[in-house]
N, C-alpha and C positions, 0 to 999 in steps of 0.2 A: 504493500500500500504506500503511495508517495505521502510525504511528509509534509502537511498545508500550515502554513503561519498566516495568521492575522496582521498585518500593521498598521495603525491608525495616526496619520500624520498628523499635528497636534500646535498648529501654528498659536500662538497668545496674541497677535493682533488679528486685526480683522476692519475691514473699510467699512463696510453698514455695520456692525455691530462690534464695536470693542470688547474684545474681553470674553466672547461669549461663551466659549467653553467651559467657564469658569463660574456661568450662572447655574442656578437650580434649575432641576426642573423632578416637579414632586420629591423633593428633600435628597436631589444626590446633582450632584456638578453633573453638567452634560457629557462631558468627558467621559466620566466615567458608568454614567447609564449607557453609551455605545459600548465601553470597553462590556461591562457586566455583559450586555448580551451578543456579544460577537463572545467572547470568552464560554458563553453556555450553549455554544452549538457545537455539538458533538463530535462531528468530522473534521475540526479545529483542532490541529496538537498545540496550537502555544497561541495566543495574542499578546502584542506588543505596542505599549504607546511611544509614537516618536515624537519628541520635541524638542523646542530650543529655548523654554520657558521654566524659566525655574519657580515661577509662581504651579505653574500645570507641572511640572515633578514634584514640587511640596504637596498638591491635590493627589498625585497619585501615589506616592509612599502612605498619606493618612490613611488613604483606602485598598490598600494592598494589591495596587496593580500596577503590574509590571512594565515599567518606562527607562524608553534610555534617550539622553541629551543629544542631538544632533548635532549637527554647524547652523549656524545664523542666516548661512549663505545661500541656502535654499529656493529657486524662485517657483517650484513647484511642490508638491505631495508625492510624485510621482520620484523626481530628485532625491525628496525625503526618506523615503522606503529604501530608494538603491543601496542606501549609506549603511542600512538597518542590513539590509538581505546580506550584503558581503561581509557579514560577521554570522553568518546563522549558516545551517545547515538543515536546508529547505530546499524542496522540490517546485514546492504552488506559492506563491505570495499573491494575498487579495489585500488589497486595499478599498480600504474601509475609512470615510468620510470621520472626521468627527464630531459632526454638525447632524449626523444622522440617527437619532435613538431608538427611529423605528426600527431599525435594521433587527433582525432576529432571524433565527433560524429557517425560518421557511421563506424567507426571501436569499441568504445566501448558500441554502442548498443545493438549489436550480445552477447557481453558476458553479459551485463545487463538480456536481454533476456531470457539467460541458466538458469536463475534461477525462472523462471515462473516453469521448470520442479523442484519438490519439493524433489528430490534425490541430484539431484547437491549439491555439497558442497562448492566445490573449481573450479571454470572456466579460462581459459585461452585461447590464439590465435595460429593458426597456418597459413603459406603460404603457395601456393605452390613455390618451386623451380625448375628454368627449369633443364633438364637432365645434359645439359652439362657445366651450372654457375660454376664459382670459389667458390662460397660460399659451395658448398658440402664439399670441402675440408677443408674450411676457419674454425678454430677449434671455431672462435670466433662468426661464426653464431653456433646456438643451432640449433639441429636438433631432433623432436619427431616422434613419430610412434604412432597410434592410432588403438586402437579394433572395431570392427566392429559398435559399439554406442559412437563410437566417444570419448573413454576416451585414455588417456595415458598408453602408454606402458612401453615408457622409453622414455627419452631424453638424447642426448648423443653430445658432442661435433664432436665425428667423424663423417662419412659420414653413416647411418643406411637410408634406407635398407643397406648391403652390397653385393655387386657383386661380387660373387664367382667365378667363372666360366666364363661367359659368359657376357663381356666386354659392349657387344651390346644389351641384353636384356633390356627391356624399364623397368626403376625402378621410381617408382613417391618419391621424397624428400619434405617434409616439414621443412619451417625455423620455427623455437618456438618464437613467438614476445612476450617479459618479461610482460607484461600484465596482472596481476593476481587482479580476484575476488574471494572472501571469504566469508561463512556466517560467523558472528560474533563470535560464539561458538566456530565454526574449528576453526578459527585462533588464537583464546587464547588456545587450544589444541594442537596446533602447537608449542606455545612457551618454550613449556613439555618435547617437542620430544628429543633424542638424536643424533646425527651427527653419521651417516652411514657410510659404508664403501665405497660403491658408488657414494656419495657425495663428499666423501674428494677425491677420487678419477679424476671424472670429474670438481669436485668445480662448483658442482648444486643442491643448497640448495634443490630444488623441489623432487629431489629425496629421502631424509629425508623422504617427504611424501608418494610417491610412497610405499620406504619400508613399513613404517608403514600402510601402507591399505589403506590411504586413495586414493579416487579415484577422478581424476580430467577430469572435462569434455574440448573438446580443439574444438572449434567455429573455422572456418575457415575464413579467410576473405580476399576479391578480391580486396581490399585497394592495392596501394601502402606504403610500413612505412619504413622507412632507420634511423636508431638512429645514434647519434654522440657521435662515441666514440676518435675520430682524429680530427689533421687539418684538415684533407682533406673530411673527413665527412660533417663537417661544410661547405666546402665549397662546396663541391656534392648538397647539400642540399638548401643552399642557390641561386644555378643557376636552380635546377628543382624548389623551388617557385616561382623563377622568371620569367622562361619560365610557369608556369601554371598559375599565376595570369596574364601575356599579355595574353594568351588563353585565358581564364575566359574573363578578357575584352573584346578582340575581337568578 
């Protein structure tokens, strides 16, 4: 059985929201509500938080989860993890948002999964979007397109498909949830790459990869996931755990 680590890159700023990793949410640092449930999924041997904050390593030695200091120098998550993996001894690396608490097991077993097929290289998630959600437009949801086997086309901050013509034709939208697993090898291959024109263009590292060939497979999943990137995230977030765990009770 190949050997999967978690790593959850762990930046302490943030442009829309300062700090945020470092708020509550239902009495645990967000941080560390991803870490707890990436950590309780089963086909997980190890999660790791990365960071370059010694406020978010004082947060996770209180709460017994395993962090290690990065470099400052990092201008990606993707960057971050590299630094991590070439000290581990690991097969699969998923990276794991830290802005994300929905994340739990049944959303990151579907991309664990994709790599039973021995072609996969690179896995990731997608949603569906209803037709007429804000978020098509919203540049801050990611929106991907997929081939007929399920790999990536392109992802793009605007609304893709596009509606040319005909306002009313029924177009199916998927949101791209930042979710990425990697064999071991791509991902130190990736570190090689050079910054696209694409890329700088949308400011989506994944496309780096797209250009260069590589091909990424994108698992769908009927999860609900809402990341916090705002106040108001945070608190979206914190009122549907709280209306799903009274359900759950009741």
């Amino acid at each position: 059985m190949p050997r999967i680590t978690a790593i959850i890159p762990a930046r302490y700023d943030s442009s829309r929201f300062p700090k945020k990793l470092t708020y509550e949410l239902l009495g645990k640092p967000i941080i560390i509500a991803v870490y707890d449930n990436v950590k309780a999924v089963k086909k997980i041997d190890e999660c790791i938080i990365a960071t370059d904050s010694k406020e978010i390593m004082d947060i996770c030695e209180k709460n017994n989860a395993k962090a290690v200091m990065t470099s400052s120098e990092h201008t990606s998550g993707t960057s971050r993890i590299i630094e991590v993996t070439k000290k581990i001894d690991s097969d699969i690396i998923i990276n794991v948002q830290g802005d994300e608490p929905l994340i739990d097991e049944s959303i990151l077993n579907p991309v664990i999964n994709a790599f039973d097929d021995k072609n996969v290289d690179i896995a990731t998630l997608k949603t569906k979007i209803d037709d007429e959600s804000f978020l098509i437009k919203d540049e801050n949801a990611v929106k991907v397109v997929t081939d007929i086997n399920d790999y990536a086309m392109y992802f793009s901050r605007a609304a893709i498909p596009h509606k040319r013509f005909d306002q009313n034709i029924k177009a199916q939208y998927y949101k791209h949830i930042g979710v990425y697993a990697f064999r071991r090898d791509i991902l130190l291959k990736i570190e090689k790459l050079e910054e696209c024109h694409y890329e700088n263009v949308e400011k989506l590292e994944q496309l780096r990869w797209l250009y260069n060939g590589m091909k990424i497979k994108v698992v769908e999943t009927q999860k609900f996931i809402h990341g916090i990137d705002t106040r108001e995230d945070l608190e979206f977030v914190q009122d549907y755990l709280r209306n799903y765990c009274e359900k759950e009770i009741k």
